[in-house]
N, C-alpha and C positions, 0 to 999 in steps of 0.2 A: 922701372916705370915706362921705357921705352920699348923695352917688347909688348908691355900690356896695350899701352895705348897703340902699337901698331894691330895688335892683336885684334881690340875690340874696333878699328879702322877695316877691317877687313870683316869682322862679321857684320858691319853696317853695310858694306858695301855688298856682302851676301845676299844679305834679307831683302836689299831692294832689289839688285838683282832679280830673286826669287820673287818681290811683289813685280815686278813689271812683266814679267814673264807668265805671271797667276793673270794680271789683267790684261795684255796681250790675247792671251789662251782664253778669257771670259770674252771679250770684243770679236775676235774669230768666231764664238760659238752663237752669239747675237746678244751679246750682255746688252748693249746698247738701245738695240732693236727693240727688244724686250720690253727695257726702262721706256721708253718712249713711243710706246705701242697707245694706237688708237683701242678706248675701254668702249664701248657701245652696248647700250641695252633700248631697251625698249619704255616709252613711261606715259603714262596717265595720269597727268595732274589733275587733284582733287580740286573739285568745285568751288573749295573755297580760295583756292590757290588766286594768288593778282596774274600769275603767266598763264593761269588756266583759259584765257580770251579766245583763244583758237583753236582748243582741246572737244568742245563741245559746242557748237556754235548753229545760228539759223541764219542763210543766207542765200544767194543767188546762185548758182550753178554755174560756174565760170563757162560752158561748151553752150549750155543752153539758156542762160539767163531767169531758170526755172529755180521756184525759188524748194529750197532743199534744207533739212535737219542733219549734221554732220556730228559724227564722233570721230576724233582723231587722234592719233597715238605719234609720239616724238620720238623720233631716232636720235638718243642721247650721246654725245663722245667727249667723255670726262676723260680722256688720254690726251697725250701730247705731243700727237701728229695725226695728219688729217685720215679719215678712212674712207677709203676709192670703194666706189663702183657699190655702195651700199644696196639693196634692196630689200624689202621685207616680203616675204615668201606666204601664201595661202597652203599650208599642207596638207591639211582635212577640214573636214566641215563635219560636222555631228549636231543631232538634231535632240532636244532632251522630250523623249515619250515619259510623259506625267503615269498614263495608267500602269505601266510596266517599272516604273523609276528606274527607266536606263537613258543612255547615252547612245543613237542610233546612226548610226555613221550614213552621210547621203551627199547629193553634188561632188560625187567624182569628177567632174565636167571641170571643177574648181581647183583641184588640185594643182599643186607647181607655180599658179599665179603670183603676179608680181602683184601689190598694192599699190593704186596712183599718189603719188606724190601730190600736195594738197597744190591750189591753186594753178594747176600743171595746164600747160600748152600742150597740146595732142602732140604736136610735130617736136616736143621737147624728151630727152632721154628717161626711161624709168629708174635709171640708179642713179644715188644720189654721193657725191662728196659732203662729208662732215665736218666740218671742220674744227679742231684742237677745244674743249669747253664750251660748245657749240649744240645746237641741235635742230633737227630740219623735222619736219611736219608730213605724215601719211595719214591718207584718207580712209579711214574703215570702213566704216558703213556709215549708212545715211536714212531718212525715212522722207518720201516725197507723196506730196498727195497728187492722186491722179497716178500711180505706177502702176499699178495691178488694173485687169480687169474686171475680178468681182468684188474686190476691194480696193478701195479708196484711196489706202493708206497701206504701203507695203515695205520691207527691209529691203534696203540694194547695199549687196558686198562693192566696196567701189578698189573692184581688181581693174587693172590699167587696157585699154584699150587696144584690140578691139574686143567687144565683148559677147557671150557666146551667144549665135543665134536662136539661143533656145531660152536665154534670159533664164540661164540658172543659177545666176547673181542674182537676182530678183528671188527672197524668201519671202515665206507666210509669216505671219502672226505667229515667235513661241520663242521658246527662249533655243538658244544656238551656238556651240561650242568651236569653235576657228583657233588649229593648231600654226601657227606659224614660226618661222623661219628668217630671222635676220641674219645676211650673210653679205660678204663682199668681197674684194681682194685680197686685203693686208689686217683681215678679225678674223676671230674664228667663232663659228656659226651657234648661234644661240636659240634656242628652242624656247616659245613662252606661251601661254596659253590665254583666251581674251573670251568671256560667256558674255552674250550680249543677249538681252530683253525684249519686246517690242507685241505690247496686247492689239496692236492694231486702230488704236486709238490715236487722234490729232482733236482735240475740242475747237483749236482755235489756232488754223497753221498761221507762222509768220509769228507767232508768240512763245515764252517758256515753257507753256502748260506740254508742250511736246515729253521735256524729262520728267516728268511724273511717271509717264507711261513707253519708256523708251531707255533702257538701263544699260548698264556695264560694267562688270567685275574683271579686273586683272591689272595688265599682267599677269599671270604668275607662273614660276617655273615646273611646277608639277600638274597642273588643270586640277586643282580640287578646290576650287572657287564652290560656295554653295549657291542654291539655283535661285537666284530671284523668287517672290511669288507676288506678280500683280493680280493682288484681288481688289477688294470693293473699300478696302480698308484703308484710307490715305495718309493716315501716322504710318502704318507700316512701309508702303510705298516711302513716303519720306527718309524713313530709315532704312530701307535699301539706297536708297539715290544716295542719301551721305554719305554711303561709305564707300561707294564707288570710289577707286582710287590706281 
């Protein structure tokens, strides 16, 4: 009974051994880092959502006090440590040609841009800290009456400052496919795709009637979002807007 009980004394003291050694060798390799890794995605809450207040919103224009239609997208981090030096990335711009049913790639000009961070101070940084369960606010696009010159009512990509002198952030009227790019220090970079709407219409700026006519499909990770269609039809309209998401 005394050898046995020394016996199975010694293979306890093996096997821990062996575990402390297995988690040692997992903590060396980033086991920890890992478990405690900032998760970040990108998100559009649905309309009917109660946190959706600043997702889609009509207001004044923090630089210029003009008043502006915003779509905003949240840099989410459901992980459990903060993520540095966030930014979300403009990587292509594609334009959708109705007669051809394709997807026309345009505003090179746009590429590699950072998106402003909502309510942003010019003289404030474009990447952002997230912090643990947390999620911080960029500014996509926008629709302001008075932007364009032969129209009235125009799309602005609200990429961060300074913006190009040739206002190739400034689109037309059509629907417009924006690949982008969240990336930062301690994530690793997520690719997610956002088709936004806009017939060029405002009946009544400073009111809601704006999202009837001013849409958005995504995120999603592959861009096969299907293409809006604002026609004359306003059930239909309706049911694109709801399911923006």
């Amino acid at each position: 009974m005394t050898v046995l009980a020394v016996e199975t004394t010694q293979w306890i003291i093996a096997i821990g051994s062996l575990g402390s050694a297995l988690v040692a060798l997992a903590l060396g390799f980033g086991l920890k880092d890992w478990v405690v890794r900032p998760r970040v995605r990108l998100v559009l809450r649905r309309e009917d959502d109660t946190e959706a207040i600043s997702d889609r919103v009509v207001t004044q224009r923090l630089s210029t006090g003009e008043l502006a239609a915003f779509v905003r997208l949240r840099v989410d981090n459901r992980g459990r440590s903060t993520a540095r030096n966030v930014g979300v990335r403009l990587l292509k711009t594609r334009r959708w040609d109705p007669a051809n049913a394709e997807w026309i790639r345009s505003r090179p000009e746009l590429d590699g841009r950072l998106l402003q961070p909502s309510n942003h101070q010019i003289n404030e940084p474009d990447l952002l800290d997230v912090f643990p369960y947390t999620d911080r606010i960029v500014d996509l696009a926008s629709v302001q009456p008075g932007d364009g010159v032969d129209d009235p009512h125009s799309l602005r990509i609200e990429i961060s400052r300074p913006w190009p002198p040739n206002e190739a952030n400034l689109l037309d009227p059509a629907t417009w496919r924006l690949e982008l790019l969240v990336c930062g220090d301690n994530i690793r970079p997520e690719r997610s795709f956002v088709t936004i709407t806009f017939d060029g219409n405002w009946p009544d700026p400073g009111s809601a009637a704006i999202w009837e006519h001013f849409l958005i499909e995504g995120p999603s990770q592959n861009g096969t979002q299907p293409v809006p269609n604002l026609g004359k039809d306003l059930q239909q309209r309706e049911r694109f807007g709801s399911a923006a998401a």
